[in-house]
C-alpha positions in Angstrom: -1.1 2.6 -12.3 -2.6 2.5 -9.0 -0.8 2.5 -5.5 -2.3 0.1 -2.7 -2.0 -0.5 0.6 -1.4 -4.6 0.9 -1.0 -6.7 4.2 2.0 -8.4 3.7 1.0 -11.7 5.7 -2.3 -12.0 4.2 -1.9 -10.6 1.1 -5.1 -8.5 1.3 -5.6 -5.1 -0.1 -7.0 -2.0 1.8 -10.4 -1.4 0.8 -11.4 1.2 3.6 -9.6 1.3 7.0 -10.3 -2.1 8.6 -12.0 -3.3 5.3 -9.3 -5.5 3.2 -10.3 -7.0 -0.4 -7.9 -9.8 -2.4 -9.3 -8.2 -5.5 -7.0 -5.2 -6.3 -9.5 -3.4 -9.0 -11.7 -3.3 -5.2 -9.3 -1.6 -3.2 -8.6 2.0 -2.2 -6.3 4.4 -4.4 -4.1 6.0 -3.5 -2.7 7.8 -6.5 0.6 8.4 -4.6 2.9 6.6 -2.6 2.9 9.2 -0.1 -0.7 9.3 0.8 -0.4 5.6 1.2 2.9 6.2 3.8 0.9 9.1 5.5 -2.6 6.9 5.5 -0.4 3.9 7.4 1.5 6.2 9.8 -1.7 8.3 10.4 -3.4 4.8 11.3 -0.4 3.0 12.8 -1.1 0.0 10.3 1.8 -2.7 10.9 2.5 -5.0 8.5 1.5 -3.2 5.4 3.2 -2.5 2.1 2.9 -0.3 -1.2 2.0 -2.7 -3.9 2.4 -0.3 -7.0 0.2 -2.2 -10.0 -0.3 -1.9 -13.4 -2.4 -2.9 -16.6 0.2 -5.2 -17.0 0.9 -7.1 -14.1 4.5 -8.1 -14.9 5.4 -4.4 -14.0 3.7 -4.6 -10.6 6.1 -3.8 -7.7 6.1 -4.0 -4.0 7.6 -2.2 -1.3 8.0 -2.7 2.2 7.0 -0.4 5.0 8.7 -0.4 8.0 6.6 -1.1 10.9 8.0 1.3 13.8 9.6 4.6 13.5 9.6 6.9 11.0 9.1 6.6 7.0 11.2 8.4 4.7 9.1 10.7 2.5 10.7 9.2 -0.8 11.1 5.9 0.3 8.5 4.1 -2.1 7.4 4.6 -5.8 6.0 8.2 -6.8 
């Protein structure tokens, strides 16, 4: 499993900050949901979400990050 930062318009996947990849075996990760949360806040990266994927990629998830305010510690996939 491997947790990723995506832009949600573009699709893209973080690679390093202001470095963005489609290829998802190129991107940065995270290992953990909440370093990606703390890595976007830290950053103030809008329109970004987790994209959670797998070996199998019919098991791949995505979830939202709000873009202002506060993120809940839990509010993504451990």
């Amino acid at each position: 499993m491997r947790i990723l930062l995506q832009h949600a318009r573009t699709q893209l996947y973080l690679r390093s900050l202001g470095n963005w990849t489609a290829n998802p075996l190129e991107a940065y990760d995270f290992q953990h949901s909440q370093r990606a949360i703390n890595f976007a806040r830290e950053h103030a990266l809008s329109g970004v979400q987790i994209a959670v994927r797998f070996s199998d990629s019919q098991f791949d998830e995505v979830f939202p990050l709000p873009s202002t305010g506060t993120v809940p510690a839990h509010s993504a996939a451990s």
